[in-house]
N, C-alpha and C positions, 0 to 999 in steps of 0.2 A: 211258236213252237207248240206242236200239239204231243200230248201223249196217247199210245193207243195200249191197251190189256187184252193178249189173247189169252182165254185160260184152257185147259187142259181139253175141253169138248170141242174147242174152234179148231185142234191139231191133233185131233186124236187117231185120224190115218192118213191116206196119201190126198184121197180125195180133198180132206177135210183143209190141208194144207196149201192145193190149190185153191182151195176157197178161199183162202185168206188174199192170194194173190188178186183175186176178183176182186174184194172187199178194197185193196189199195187200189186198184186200178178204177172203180165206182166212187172212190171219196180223196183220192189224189196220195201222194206219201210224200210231198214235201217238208221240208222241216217237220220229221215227224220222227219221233224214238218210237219203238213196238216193245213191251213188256209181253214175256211171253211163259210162262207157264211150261210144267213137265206136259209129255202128251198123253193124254187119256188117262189112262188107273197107273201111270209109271210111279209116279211118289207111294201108291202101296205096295207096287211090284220092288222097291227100292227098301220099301220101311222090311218086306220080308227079307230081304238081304242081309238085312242088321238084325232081324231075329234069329236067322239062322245061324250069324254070326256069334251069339252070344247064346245061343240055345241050343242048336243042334249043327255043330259045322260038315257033318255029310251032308245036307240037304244047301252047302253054300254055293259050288260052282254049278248045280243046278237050274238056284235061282238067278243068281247073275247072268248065266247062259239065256234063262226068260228075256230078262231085260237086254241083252244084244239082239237076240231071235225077232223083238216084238219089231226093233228099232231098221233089223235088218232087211227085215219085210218092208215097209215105208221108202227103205230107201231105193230099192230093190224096183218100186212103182214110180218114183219118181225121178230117177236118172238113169236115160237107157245107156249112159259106158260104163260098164263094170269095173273100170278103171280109176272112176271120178275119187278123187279126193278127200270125198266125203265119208268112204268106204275105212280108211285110215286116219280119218280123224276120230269117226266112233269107237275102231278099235283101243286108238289110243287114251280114249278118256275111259272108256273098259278096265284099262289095265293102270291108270290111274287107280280108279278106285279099289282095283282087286289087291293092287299093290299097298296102299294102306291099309288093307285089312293084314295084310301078311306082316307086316313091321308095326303094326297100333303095340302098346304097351298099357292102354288105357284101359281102367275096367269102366269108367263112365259110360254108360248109354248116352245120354242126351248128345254128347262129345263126337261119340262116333257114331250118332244118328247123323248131324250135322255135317260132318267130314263125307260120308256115304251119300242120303238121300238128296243133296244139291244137282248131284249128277245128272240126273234127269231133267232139270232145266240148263244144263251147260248141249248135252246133247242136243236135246230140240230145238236150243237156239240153232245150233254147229248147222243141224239139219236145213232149218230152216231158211238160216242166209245163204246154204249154199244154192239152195233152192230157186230163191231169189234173185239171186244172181243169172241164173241158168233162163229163168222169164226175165231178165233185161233192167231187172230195180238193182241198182249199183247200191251197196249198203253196207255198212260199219258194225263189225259184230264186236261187242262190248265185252268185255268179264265185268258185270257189277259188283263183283265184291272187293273190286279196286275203287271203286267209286261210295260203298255205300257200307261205311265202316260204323261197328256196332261196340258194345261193351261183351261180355263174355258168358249169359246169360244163354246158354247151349236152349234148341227150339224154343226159346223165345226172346229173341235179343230184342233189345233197347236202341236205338240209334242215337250217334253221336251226330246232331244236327249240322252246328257250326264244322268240323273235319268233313264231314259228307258234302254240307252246299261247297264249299271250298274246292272240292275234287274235282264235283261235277262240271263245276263252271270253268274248271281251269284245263276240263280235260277233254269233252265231249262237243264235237266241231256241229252245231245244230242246225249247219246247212245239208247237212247229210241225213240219208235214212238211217239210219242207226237203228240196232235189233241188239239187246239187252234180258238175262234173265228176271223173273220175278222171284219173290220168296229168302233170295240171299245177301248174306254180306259178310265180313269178316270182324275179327276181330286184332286189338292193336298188335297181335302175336301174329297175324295175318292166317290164322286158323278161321275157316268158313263156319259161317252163324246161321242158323234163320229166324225170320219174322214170327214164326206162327204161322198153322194151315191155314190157306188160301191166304197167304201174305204176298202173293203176288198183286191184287189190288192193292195194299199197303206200299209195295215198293214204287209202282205207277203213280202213288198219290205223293213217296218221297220226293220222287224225278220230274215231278210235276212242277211239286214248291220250289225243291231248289233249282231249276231252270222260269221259274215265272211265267209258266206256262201258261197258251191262251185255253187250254180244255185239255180234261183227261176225260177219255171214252171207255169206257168196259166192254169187250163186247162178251157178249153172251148168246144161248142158247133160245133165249126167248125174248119176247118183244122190247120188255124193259123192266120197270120195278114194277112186281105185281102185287096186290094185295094180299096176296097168300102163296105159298111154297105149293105150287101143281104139284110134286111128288105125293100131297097129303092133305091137300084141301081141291074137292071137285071142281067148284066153281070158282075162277080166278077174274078178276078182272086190272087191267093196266094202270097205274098212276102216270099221269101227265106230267106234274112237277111234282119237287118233294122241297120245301126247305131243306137248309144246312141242318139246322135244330131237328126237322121231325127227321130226317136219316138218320141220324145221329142215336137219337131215341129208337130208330126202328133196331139200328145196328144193335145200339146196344143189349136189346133184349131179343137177340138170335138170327134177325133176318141173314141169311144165306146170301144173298144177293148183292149184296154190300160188306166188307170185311167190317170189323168196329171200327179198328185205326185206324181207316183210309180217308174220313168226313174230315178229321181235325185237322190236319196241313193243310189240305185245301181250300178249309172254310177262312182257315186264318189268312190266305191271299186270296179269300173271293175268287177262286180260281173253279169253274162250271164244271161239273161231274154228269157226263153224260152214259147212259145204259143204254145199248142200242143192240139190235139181231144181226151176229152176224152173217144168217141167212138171208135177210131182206136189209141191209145197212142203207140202204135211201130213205128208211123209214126213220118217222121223229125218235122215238124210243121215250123213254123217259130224260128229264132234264134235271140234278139236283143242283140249287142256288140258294139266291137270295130271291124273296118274294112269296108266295103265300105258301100258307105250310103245306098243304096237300090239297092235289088237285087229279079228282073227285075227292071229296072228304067223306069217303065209306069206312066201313071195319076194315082193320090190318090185323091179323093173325099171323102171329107165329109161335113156331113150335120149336123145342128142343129135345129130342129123348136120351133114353140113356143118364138122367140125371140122378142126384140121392139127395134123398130128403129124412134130414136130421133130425129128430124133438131131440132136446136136452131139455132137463128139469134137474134142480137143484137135489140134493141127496137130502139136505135138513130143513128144506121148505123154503132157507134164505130167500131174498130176492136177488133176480140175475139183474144187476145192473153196471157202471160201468168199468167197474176193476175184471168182473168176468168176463164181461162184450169183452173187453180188450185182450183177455188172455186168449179167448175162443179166437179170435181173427187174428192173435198170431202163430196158430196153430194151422190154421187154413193158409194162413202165409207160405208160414214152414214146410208146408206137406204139397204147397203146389192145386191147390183146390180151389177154386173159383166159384165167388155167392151170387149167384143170379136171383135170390130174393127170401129175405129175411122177416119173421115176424117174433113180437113178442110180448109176452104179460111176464107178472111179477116175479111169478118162481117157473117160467120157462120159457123157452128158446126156439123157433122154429127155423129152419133156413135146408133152403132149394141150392144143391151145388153141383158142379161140375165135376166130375174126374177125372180130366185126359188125360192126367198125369197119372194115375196110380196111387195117389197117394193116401184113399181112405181104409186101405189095410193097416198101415203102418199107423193112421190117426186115428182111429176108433180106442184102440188101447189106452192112449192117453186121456182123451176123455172120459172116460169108463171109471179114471181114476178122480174125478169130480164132481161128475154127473152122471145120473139116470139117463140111458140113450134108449133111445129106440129109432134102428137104423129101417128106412125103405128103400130099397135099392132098384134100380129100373123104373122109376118114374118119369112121367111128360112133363113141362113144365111149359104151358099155355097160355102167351100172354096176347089180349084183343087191344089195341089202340084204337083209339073213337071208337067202343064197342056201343051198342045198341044191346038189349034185352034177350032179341032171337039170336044175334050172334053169340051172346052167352050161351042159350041154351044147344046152339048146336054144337057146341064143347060137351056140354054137362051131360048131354045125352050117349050111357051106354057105358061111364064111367066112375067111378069111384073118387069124389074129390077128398083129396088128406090137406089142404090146403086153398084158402081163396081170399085174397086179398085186390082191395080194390079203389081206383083214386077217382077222380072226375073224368079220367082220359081215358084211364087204363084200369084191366083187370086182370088180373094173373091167378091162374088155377094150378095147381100142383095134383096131375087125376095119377092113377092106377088104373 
């Protein structure tokens, strides 16, 4: 059983979704499930849906109309009977979600992010197997969120391991091509959850484990795992292999390339994580396993922007130790705030976070009531693996560092 990941770039229009046919037809589709991602920018075009929903509702059948318009065109290129089936199935998952907007009683965001922005991978899939269909690949189109049931943690559920392998195995015929959403799952109320963004690799690596699978492939927009995000570092060059452990590490501090949760299911069954083009897919791409940790063993740089970076200092000089540590991280708990990198001395606190939730409006106040803050807000958060000296500097260069800490491996800059 193999698993395959298309994400959002591989099906982003008509052409893009013949291409995938090409990529099955160059690498075979037997025993193979396809995880497959909303197409192109639909999960933004979908998040404004829910904005408008709770912000501004003239501007709602607008944007919803975007997101049939975008879907309608695609379809429009890929099936010459204007009669095909496909035409009524979009409508119908349309008015799905138009229709829960009309009867929601909830004031939750996260809630009716979850119930709305799925959409877009039910669609692509709908799109895409009928597609397939249409070029001659006989194929099983899935709902995962019968398969891949989660606890009730609106964007960013938890999965319930043992109920999920259970489903899958008892449910999913794996002699067949099977085409499956990424990103989703339900909860035990069978209200739709999700992973976290770009959890569609995360779902690829659940469907992985609990089938025991021989390989889960990524495909992507470029060759494989590079040593630097091209959007923002000039010169890129390809890793060959990656250990389970250095993914893992690379994940955890921002690579793009790799979700974080997607390493740990996999590694736990030794199950081989392959990143491959899927513009050229006869090529090796990268390989993540068991065996040396990285191969080239050059600088890995990554970036995160958009981050905030905290000082707290003690009001009466105390020292912060660890009745405060504790009460600070469950404040970051509470508020939905993620530490990508912490430092500290006696009477102060430094720490590199996340916001994608919103939540450092509401937590500044709080602390304010404790501690001396000084907040920076829009900061980079810089970190080199096996850095060398020049790679340092060509960070340091042009930047303002509020922040540098640093191990035998690794160095993490916090610039302005």
């Amino acid at each position: 059983m193999r698993v395959f990941k298309f994400g959002g770039a591989s099906v982003k229009d008509a052409e893009s979704v013949k291409n995938v046919v090409k990529v099955l037809q160059d690498v075979g589709h037997e025993n193979t499930l396809m995880v497959v991602s909303a197409m192109g920018k639909t999960t933004n075009a979908m998040e404004e849906v829910v904005d408008a929903y709770f912000k501004d509702e003239t501007l709602l059948d607008e944007k919803i109309q975007a997101v049939a318009d975008y879907h309608k065109a695609i379809i429009n290129e890929l099936f010459e009977a204007k009669n095909h089936s496909i035409h009524h199935r979009l409508n119908k998952l349309i008015e799905e979600f138009r229709g829960f907007l009309l009867w929601n009683k909830s004031p939750k965001y996260a809630f009716v992010y979850d119930q709305v922005v799925g959409y877009g991978e039910l669609i692509s899939t709908s799109i895409i197997s009928a597609y397939l269909s249409e070029a001659g690949f006989q194929n099983n189109w899935l709902d995962v969120r019968e398969l891949i049931k989660t606890d009730s943690a609106y964007r960013d559920a938890k999965v319930n391991w043992t109920t999920t392998e259970n489903l899958v195995k008892s449910t999913v015929d794996t002699r067949k091509l099977n085409i499956t959403q990424g990103f989703l799952g339900s909860d035990e109320n069978n209200f739709t959850t999700t992973l976290g963004r770009e959890g569609s690799d995360y779902t690829a690596a659940i469907l992985g484990y609990c089938f025991d699978a021989g390989s889960v492939t990524i495909w992507k927009d470029v060759p494989g795992v590079l040593n630097a995000d091209p959007r923002y570092f000039q010169e890129t060059q390809k890793l060959e292999q990656i250990s389970y452990r250095e993914a893992i590490e690379l994940a955890f501090y921002g690579a793009s390339v790799i979700h974080p949760k997607t390493l740990q299911p996999l590694q736990r069954k030794e199950i081989p994580l392959h990143v491959k083009s899927f513009l050229r897919p006869l090529e090796k791409g990268t390989t993540v396993g068991k065996g040396k940790k990285i191969v080239p063993e050059i600088p890995c740089f990554i970036v995160k922007k958009d981050q905030v970076l905290l000082k707290l200092s003690s009001l009466d000089f105390s020292f912060i130790v660890e009745d405060n540590i504790s009460a600070i991280f469950k404040l970051f708990h509470d508020h939905r705030l993620k530490v990508d990198l912490i430092q500290n001395s006696a009477i102060s606190f430094s720490v590199c976070l996340d916001n994608t939730f919103d939540g450092l409006r509401t937590l500044l106040p709080k602390l304010e009531k404790r501690f001396k803050v000084t907040c920076h807000e829009d900061v980079s958060l810089y970190t080199i693996r096996h850095f060398d000296e020049q790679a340092v500097e060509s960070i340091l260069n042009g930047y303002d560092v509020l922040v540098e800490q640093r191990g035998k491996v690794t160095v993490q800059l916090v610039v302005k």
